[in-house]
PADRENRO-810205 format. One record per residue: residue number from 0; residue in three letters; z, x, y of N, C-alpha, C in turn. Coordinates in steps of 0.2 Angstrom, whole numbers. Layout:
N
(bakol NUM ALA (Z X Y) (Z X Y) (Z X Y))
...
# end
This chain:
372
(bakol 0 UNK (116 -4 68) (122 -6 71) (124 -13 70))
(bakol 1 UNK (130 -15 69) (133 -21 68) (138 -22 74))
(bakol 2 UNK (135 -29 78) (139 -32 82) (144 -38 80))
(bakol 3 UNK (150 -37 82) (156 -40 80) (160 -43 85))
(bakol 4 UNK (161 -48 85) (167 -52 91) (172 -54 87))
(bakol 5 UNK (178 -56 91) (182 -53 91) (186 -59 95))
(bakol 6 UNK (191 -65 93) (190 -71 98) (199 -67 99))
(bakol 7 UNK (201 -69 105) (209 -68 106) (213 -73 109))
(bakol 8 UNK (218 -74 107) (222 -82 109) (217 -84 117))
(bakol 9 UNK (217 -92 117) (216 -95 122) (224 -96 127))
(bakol 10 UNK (222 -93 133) (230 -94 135) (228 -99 136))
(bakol 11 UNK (225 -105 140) (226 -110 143) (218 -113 140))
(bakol 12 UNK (220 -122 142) (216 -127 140) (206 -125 140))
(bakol 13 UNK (202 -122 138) (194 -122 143) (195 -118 141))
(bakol 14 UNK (197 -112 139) (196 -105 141) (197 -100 132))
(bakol 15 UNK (192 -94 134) (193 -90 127) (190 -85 128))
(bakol 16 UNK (193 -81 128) (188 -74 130) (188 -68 120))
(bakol 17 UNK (181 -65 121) (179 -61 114) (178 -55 116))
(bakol 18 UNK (182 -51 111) (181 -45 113) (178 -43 108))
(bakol 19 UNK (172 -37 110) (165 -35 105) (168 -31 105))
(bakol 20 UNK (164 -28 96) (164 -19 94) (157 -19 90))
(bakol 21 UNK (157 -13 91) (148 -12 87) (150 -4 84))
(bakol 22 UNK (145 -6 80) (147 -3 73) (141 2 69))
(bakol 23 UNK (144 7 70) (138 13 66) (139 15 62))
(bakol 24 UNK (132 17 57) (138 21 50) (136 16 45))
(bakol 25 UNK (140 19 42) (143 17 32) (151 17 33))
(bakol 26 UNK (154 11 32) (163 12 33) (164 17 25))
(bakol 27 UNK (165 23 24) (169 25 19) (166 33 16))
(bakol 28 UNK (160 33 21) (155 38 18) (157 45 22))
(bakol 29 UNK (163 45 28) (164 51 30) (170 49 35))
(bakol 30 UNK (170 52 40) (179 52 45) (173 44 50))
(bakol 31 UNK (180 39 52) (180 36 55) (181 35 63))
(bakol 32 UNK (178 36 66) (178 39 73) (178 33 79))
(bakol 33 UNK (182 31 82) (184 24 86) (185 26 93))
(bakol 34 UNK (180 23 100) (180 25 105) (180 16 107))
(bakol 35 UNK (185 18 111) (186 14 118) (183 14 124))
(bakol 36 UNK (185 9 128) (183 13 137) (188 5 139))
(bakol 37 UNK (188 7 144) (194 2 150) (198 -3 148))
(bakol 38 UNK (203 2 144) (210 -3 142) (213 -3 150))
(bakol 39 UNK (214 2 153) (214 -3 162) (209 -3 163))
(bakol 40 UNK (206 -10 166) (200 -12 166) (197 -11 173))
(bakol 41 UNK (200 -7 179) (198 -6 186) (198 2 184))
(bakol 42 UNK (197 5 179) (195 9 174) (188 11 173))
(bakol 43 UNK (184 12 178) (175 10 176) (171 16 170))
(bakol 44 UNK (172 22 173) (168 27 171) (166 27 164))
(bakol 45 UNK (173 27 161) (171 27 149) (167 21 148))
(bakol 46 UNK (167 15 153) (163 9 151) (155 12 152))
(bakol 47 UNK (154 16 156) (146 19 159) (146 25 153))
(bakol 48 UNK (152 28 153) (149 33 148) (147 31 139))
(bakol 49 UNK (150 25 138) (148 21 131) (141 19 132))
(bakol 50 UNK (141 16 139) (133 12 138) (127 19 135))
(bakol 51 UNK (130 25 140) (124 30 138) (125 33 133))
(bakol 52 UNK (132 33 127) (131 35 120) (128 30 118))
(bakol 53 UNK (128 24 117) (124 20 112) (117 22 109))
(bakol 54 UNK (112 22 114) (106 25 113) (105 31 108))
(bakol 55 UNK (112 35 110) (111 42 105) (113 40 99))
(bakol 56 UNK (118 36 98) (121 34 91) (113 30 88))
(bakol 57 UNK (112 26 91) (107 20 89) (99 25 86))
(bakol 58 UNK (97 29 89) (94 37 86) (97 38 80))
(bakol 59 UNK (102 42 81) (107 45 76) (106 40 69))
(bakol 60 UNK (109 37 69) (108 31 64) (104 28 63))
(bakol 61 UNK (97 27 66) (90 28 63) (85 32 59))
(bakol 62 UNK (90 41 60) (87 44 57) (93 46 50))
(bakol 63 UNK (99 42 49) (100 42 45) (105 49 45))
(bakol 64 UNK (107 52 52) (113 57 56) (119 56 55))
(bakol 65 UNK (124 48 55) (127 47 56) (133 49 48))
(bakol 66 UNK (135 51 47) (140 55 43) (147 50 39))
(bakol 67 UNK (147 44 43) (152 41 43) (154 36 47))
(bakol 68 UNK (158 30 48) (156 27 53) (160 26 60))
(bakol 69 UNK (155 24 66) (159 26 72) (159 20 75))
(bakol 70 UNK (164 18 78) (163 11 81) (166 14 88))
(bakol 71 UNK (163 7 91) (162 7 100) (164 0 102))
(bakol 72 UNK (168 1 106) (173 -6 111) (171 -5 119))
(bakol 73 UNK (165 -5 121) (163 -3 128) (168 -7 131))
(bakol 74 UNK (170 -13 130) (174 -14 136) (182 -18 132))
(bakol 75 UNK (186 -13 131) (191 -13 129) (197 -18 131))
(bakol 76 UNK (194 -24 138) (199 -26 141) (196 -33 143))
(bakol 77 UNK (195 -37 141) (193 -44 145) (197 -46 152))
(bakol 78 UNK (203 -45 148) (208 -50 150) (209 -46 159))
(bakol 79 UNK (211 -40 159) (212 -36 164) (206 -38 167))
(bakol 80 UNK (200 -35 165) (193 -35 170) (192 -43 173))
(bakol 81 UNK (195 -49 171) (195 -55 174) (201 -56 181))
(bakol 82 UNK (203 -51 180) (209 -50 185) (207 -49 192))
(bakol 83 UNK (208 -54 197) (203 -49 203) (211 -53 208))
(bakol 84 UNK (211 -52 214) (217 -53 218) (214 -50 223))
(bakol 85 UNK (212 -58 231) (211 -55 236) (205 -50 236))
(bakol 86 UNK (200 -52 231) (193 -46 233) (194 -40 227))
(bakol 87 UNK (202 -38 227) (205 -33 224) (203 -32 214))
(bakol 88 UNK (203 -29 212) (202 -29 203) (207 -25 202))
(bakol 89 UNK (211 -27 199) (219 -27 196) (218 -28 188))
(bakol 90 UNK (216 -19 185) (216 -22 177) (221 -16 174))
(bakol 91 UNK (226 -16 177) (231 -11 174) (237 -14 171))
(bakol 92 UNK (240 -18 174) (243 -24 171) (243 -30 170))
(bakol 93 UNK (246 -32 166) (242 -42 165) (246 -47 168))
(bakol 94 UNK (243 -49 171) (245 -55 177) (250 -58 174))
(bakol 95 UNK (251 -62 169) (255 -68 166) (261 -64 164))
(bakol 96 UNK (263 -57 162) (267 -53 160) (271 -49 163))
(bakol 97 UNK (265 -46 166) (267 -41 172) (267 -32 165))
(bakol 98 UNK (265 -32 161) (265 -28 156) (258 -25 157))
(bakol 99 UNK (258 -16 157) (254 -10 155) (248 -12 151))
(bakol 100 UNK (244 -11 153) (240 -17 145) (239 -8 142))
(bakol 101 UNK (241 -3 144) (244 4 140) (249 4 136))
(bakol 102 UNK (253 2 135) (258 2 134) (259 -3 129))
(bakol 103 UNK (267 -3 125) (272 -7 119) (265 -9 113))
(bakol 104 UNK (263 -5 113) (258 -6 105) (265 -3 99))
(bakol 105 UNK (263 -6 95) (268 -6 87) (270 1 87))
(bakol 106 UNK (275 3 85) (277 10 82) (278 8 74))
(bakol 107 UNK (274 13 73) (273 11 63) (277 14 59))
(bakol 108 UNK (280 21 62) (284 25 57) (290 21 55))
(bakol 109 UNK (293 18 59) (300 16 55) (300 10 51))
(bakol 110 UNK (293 6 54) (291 1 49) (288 2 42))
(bakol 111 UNK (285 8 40) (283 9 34) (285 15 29))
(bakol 112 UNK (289 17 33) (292 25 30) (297 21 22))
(bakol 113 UNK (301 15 21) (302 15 15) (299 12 12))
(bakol 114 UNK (292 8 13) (288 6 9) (284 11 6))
(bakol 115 UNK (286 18 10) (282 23 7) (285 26 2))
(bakol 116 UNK (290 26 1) (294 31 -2) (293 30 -11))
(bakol 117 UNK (287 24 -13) (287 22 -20) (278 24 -19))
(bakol 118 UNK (276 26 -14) (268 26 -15) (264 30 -16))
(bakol 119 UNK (271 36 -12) (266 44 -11) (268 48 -16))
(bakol 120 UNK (264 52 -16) (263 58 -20) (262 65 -18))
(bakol 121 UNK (261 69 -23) (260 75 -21) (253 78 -18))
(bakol 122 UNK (250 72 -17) (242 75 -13) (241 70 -9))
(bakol 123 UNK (240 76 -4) (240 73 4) (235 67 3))
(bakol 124 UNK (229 67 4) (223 64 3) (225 59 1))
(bakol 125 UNK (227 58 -5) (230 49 -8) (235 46 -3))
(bakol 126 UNK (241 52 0) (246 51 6) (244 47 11))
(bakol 127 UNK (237 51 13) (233 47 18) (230 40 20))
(bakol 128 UNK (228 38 12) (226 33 12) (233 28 13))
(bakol 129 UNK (238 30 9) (245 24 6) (247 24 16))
(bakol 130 UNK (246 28 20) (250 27 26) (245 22 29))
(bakol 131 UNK (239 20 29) (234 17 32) (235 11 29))
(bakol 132 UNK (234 10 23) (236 2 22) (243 0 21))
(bakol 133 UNK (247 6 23) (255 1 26) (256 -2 31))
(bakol 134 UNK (249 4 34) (250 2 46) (244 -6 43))
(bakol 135 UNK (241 -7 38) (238 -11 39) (242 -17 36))
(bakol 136 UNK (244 -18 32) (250 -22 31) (254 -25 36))
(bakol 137 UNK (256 -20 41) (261 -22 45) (256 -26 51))
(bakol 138 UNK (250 -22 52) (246 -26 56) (245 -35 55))
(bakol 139 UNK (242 -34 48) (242 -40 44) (248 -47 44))
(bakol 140 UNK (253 -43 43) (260 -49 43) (261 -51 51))
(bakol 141 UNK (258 -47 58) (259 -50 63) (256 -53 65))
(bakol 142 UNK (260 -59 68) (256 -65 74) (257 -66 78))
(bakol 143 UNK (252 -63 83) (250 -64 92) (254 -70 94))
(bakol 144 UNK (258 -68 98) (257 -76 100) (255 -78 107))
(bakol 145 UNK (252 -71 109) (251 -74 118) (241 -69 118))
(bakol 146 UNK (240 -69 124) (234 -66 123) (233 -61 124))
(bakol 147 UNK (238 -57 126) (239 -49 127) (241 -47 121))
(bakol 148 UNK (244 -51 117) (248 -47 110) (240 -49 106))
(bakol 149 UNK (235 -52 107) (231 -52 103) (225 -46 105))
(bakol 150 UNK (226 -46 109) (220 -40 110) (224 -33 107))
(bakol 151 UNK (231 -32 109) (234 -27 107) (231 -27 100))
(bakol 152 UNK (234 -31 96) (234 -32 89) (226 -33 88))
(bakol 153 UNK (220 -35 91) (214 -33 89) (211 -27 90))
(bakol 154 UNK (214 -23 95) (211 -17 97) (213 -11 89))
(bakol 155 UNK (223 -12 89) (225 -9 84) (222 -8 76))
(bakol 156 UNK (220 -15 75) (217 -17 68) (209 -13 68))
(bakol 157 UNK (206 -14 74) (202 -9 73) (201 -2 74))
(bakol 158 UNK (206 0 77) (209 10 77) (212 12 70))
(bakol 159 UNK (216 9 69) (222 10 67) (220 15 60))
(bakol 160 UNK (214 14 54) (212 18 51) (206 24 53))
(bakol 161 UNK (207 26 59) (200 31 62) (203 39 61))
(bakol 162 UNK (200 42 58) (201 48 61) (203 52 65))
(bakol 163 UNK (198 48 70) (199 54 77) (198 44 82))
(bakol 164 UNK (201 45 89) (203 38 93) (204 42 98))
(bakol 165 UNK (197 40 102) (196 42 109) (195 36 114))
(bakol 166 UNK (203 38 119) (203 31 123) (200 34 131))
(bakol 167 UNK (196 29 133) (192 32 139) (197 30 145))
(bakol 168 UNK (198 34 147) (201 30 154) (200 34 161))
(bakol 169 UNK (203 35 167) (200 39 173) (208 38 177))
(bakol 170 UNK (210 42 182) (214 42 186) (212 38 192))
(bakol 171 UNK (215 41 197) (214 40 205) (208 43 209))
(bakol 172 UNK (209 49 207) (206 56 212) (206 60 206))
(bakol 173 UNK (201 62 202) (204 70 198) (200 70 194))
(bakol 174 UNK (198 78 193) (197 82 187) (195 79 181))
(bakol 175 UNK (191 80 175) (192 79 168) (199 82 166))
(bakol 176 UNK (203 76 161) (211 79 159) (211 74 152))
(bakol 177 UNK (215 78 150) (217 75 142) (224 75 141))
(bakol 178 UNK (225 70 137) (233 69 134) (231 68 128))
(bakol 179 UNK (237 73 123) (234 70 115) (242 72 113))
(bakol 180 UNK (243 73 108) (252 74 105) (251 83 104))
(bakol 181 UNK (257 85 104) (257 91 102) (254 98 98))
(bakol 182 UNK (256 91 92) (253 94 85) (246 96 83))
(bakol 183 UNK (242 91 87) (234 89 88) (231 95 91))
(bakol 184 UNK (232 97 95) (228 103 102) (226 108 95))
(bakol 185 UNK (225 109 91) (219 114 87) (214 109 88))
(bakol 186 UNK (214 101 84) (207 98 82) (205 95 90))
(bakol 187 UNK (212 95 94) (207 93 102) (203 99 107))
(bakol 188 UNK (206 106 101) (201 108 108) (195 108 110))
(bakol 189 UNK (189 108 105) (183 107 105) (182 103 108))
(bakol 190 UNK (185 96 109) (184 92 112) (186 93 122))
(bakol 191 UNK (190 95 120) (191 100 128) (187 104 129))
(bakol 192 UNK (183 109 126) (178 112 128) (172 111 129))
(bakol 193 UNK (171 105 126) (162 100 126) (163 95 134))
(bakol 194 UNK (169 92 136) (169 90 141) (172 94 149))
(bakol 195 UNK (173 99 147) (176 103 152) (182 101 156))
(bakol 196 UNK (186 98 149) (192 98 154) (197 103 156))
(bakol 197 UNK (198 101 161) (204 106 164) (210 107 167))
(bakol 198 UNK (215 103 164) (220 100 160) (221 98 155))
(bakol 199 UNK (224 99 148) (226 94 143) (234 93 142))
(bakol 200 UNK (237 87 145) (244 88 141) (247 87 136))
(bakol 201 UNK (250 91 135) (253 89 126) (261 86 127))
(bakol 202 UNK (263 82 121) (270 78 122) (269 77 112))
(bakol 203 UNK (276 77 111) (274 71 104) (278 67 104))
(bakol 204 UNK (279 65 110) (281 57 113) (280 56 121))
(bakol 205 UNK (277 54 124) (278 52 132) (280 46 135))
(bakol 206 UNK (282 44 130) (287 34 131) (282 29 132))
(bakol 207 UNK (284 23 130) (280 16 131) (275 15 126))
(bakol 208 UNK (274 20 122) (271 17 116) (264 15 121))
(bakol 209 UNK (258 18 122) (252 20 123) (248 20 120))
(bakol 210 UNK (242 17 118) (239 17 113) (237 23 108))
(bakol 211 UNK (234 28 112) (234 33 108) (238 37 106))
(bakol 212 UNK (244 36 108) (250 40 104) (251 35 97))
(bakol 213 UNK (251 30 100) (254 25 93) (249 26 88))
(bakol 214 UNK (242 29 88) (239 29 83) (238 35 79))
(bakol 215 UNK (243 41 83) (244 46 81) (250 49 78))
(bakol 216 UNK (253 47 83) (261 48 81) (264 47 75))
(bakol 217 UNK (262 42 74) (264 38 65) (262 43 61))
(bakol 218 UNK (259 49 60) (259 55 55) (263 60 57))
(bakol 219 UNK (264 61 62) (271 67 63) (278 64 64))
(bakol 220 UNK (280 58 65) (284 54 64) (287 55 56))
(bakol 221 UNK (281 55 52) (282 54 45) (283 60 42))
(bakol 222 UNK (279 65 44) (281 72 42) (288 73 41))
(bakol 223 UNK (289 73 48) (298 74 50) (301 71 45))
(bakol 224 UNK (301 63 44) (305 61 40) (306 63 30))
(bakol 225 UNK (298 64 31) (296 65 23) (295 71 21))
(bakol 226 UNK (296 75 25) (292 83 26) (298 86 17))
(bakol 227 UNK (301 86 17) (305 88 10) (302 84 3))
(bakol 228 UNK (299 78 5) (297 75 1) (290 75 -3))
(bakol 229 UNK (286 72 2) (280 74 0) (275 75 8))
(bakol 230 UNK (269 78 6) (265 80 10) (263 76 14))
(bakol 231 UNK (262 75 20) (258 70 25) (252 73 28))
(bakol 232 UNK (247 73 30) (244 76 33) (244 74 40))
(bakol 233 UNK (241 76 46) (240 74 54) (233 69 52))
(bakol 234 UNK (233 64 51) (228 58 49) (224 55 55))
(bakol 235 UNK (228 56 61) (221 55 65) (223 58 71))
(bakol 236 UNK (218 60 73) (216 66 81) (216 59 87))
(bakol 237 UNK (221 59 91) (221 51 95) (220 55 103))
(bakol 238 UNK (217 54 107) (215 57 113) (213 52 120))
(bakol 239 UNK (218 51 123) (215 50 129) (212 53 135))
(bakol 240 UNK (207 50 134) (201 57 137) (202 51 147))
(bakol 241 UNK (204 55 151) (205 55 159) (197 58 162))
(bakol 242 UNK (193 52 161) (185 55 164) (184 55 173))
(bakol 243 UNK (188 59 175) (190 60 183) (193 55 186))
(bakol 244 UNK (190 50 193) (193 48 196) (190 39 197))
(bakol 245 UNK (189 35 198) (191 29 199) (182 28 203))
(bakol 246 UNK (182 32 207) (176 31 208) (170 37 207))
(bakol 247 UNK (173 42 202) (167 45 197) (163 41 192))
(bakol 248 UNK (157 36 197) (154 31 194) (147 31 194))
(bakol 249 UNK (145 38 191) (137 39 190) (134 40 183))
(bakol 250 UNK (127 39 183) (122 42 179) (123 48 176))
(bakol 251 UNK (122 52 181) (122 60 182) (129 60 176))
(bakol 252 UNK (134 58 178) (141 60 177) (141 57 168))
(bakol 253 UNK (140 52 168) (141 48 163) (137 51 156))
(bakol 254 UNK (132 52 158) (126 57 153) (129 61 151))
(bakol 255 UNK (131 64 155) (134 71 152) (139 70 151))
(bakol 256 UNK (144 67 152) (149 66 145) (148 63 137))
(bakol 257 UNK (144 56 138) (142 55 133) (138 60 128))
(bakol 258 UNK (137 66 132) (131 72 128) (136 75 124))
(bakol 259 UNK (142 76 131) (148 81 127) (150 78 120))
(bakol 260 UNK (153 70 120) (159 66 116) (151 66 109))
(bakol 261 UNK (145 67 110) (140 67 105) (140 74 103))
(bakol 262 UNK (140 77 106) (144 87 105) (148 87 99))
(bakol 263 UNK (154 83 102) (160 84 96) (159 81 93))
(bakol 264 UNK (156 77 91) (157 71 84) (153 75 80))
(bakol 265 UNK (147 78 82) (143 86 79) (147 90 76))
(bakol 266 UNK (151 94 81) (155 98 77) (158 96 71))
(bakol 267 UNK (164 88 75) (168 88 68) (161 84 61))
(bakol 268 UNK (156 85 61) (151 82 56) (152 76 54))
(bakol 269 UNK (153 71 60) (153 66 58) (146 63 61))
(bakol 270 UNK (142 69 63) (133 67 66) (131 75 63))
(bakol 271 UNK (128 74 59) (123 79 55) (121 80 63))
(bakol 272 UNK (118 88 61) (113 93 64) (119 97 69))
(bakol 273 UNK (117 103 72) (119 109 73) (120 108 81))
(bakol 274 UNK (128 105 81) (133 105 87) (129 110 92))
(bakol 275 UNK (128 109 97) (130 114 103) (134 120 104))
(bakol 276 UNK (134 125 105) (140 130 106) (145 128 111))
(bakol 277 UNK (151 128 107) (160 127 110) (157 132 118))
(bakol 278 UNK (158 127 122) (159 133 129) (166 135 130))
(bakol 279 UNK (164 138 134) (171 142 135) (177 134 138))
(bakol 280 UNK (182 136 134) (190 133 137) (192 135 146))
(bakol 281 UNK (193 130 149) (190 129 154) (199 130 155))
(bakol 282 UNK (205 129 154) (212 130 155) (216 128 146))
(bakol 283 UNK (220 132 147) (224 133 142) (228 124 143))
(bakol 284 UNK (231 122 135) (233 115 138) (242 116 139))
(bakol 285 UNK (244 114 142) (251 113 144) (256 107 143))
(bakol 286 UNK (263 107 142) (266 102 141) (266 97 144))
(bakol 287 UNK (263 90 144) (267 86 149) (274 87 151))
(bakol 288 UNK (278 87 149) (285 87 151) (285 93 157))
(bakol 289 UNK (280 98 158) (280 104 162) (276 101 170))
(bakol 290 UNK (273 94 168) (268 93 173) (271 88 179))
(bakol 291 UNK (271 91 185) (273 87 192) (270 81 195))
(bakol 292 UNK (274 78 197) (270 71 200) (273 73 205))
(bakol 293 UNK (271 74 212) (273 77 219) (274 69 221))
(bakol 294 UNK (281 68 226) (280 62 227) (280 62 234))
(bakol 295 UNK (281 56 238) (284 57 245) (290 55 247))
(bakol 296 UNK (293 58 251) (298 60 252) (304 52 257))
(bakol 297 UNK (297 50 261) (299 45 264) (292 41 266))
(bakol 298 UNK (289 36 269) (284 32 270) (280 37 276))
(bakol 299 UNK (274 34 275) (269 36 281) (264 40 279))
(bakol 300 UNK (258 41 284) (253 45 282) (252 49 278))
(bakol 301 UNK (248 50 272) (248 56 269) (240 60 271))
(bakol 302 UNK (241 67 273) (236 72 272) (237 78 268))
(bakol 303 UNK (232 77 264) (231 81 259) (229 87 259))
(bakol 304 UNK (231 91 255) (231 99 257) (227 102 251))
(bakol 305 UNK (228 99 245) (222 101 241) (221 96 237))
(bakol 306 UNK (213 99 232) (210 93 230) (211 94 222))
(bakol 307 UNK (208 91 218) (206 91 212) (202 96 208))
(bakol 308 UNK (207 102 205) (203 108 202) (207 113 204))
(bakol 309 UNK (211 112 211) (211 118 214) (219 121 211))
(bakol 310 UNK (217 127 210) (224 131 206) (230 130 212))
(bakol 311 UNK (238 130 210) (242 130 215) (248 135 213))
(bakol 312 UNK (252 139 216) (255 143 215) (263 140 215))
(bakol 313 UNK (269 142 214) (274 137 218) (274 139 225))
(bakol 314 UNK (277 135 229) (279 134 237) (271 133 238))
(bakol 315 UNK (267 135 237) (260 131 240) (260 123 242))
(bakol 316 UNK (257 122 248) (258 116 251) (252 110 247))
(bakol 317 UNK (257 107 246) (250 100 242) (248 94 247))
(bakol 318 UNK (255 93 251) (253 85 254) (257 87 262))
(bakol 319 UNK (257 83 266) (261 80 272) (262 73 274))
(bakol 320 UNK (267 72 272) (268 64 276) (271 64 281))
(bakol 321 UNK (266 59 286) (268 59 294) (269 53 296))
(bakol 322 UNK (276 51 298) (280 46 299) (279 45 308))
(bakol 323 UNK (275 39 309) (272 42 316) (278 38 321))
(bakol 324 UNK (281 33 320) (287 30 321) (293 33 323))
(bakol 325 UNK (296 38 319) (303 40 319) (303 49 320))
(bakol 326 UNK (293 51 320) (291 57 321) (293 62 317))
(bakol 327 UNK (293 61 311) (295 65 305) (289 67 302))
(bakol 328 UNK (288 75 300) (284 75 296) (286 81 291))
(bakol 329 UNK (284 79 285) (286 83 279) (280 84 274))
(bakol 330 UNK (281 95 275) (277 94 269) (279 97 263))
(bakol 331 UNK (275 92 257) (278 95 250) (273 100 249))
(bakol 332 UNK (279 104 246) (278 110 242) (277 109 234))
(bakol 333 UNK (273 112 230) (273 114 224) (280 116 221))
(bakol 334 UNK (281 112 216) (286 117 211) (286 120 206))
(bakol 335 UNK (277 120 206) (277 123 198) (268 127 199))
(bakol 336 UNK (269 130 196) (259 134 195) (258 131 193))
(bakol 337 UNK (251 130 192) (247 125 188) (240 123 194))
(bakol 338 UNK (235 120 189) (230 117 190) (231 110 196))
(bakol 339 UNK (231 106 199) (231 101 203) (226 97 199))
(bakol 340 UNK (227 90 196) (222 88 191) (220 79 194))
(bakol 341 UNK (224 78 196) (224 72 200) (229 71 205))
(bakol 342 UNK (225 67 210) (228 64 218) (229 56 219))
(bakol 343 UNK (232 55 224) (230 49 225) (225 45 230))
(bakol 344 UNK (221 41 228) (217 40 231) (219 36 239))
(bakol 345 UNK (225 34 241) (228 29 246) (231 34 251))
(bakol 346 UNK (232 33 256) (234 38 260) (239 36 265))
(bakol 347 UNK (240 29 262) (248 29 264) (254 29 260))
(bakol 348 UNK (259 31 260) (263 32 255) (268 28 256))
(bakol 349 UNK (273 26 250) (277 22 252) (282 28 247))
(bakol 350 UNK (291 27 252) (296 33 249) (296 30 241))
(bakol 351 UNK (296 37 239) (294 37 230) (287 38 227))
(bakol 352 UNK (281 36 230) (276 36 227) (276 43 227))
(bakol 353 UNK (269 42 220) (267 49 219) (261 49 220))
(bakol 354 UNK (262 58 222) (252 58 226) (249 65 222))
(bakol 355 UNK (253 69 220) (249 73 217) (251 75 209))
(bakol 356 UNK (248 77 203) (250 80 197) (247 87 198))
(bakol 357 UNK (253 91 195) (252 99 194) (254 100 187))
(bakol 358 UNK (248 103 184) (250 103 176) (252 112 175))
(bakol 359 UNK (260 110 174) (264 116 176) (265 119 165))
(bakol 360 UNK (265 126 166) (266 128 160) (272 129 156))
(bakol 361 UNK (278 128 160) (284 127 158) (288 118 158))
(bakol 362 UNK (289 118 153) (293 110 152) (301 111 154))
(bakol 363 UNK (302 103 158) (306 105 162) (310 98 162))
(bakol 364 UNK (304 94 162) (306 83 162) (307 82 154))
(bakol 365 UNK (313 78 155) (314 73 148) (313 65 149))
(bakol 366 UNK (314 64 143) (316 55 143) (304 52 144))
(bakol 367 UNK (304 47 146) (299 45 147) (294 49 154))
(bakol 368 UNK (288 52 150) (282 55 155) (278 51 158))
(bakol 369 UNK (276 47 157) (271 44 162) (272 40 164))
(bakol 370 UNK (269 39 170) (270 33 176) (271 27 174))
(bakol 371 UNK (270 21 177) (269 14 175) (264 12 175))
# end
């Protein structure tokens, strides 16, 4: 294993923070496979679950298993995880900006689709390659200028060529759940079945430029545009993997993911020896655009009506806000079947928040899907 830093602008006078990746493998000798964990950094559980795959990589690569190389970013976010306010850890947005640290990462496709049009050919596999070093190129010609565009742009530069790009992150309250682009759900389901997720939503766009879509998207982007011209393949499997809720922060929990995410890197044979059997598909995946973010209606108490797993019909009851001032109380109904995959862990609402998601089988929402 090969440890790597990574310096990223100093914003101010005294100060510099380094972001690590460690590195398994042979670069070139098989599919390159890139895991993160707390791009928001009040995000814990993918940081606990990388410490527990290291050990099996570090094996694995000992006995000379590893197929190709995989690199590991245990902590994805300096900048965020330094972020504390009043006791509080605030690593969802960055303080000096007010910006997603998920979010406005590069869109590649319109920046390299004419430099492609003299490079590609009729075999995907060479295709492949010329689309990687355009997005690398463009990586190349930009300059950070603040310390958030420099993580962005270091996290990118080291995704940007992977195969397969598993972003760890976790909700409020909820379920194992997955988000990956449309096209992808054949090579994610395995991965859905080794982790037991029970929601996956598909989009093949959810707005704001997200890290895992931006590293995905850039091949059916291209397709579209090129598809008469020459062949593109789907070049990387980009997934962010939702390992439950904010305080699913155990051993127990953590093990066993990193067995699963050791599962799938087997199947797809980027770790020699004989994967585990695919367990059973725990829910078919559904559209994001199909899936509800229950909100409330006006301020005040929320009580919960159901939890994380639990199946919901339409009109089934999910929440009630009780307004103890004006004596209002309402409760929201479902509007769609589906799984209940995440809540909110706070239990006062303010009018508009959202408190529950129902991963509904009918799309229904345009324009941008996910929260802020």
């Amino acid at each position: 294993m090969q440890l790597r830093e990574h310096r990223l602008l100093s914003p101010s006078l005294g100060t510099q923070r380094v972001l690590k990746s460690l590195h398994y493998g042979t670069p070139g000798s098989g599919e390159k496979v890139y895991l993160q964990a707390s791009l928001h950094a009040d995000e814990l559980p993918g940081m606990l679950v990388l410490h527990h795959l290291r050990p099996l990589l570090a094996d694995a690569e000992a006995a000379g298993r590893i197929k190709g190389e995989i690199v590991l970013v245990p902590l994805a976010n300096p900048i965020g995880l330094a972020q504390t306010l009043l006791h509080d850890q605030m690593g969802r947005f960055d303080f000096a900006s007010g910006e997603n640290f998920n979010r406005l990462y590069t869109d590649f496709a319109p920046l390299i689709q004419n430099r492609l049009l003299e490079r590609l050919n009729d075999d995907p596999q060479h295709n492949r390659l010329q689309v990687r070093q355009a997005i690398a190129e463009v990586l190349e010609a930009q300059k950070p200028k603040t310390e958030l565009e420099s993580l962005r742009h270091t996290l990118m530069t080291l995704a940007h060529d992977a195969d397969v790009v598993l972003d760890l992150h976790c909700d409020f309250d909820a379920v194992v759940h997955l988000y990956t682009g449309t096209p992808l759900w054949q090579q994610c389901e395995p991965l859905a079945r080794y982790l037991g997720a029970e929601a996956t939503l598909l989009a093949f766009e959810s707005g704001g430029l997200p890290f895992d879509e931006t590293c995905s998207q850039t091949w059916w982007k291209l397709q579209l545009a090129l598809e008469d011209k020459f062949p593109i393949p789907l070049g990387c499997l980009s997934v962010t993997v939702e390992l439950r809720g904010e305080q699913s922060v155990s051993h127990e929990l953590a093990q066993r993911d990193a067995a699963a995410i050791y599962a799938f890197l087997q199947h797809r044979g980027v770790i020699s020896g004989d994967a585990p059997p695919l367990p059973e598909l725990l829910r078919p995946a559904t559209p994001l655009a199909g899936s509800e973010m229950a909100c409330a209606p006006h301020p005040g108490i929320v009580v919960l009506h159901r939890k994380p797993g639990d199946w919901v019909e339409i009109g089934d009851p999910l929440f009630e806000v009780i307004d103890p001032l004006n004596e209002r109380e309402s409760l929201v109904l479902s509007r769609v079947s589906g799984v209940l995959y995440a809540r909110e862990l706070r239990r006062y609402a303010t009018t508009g928040q959202w408190i529950t998601k129902v991963a509904g089988s009918k799309p229904y929402k345009t324009g941008p899907l996910l929260g802020a």
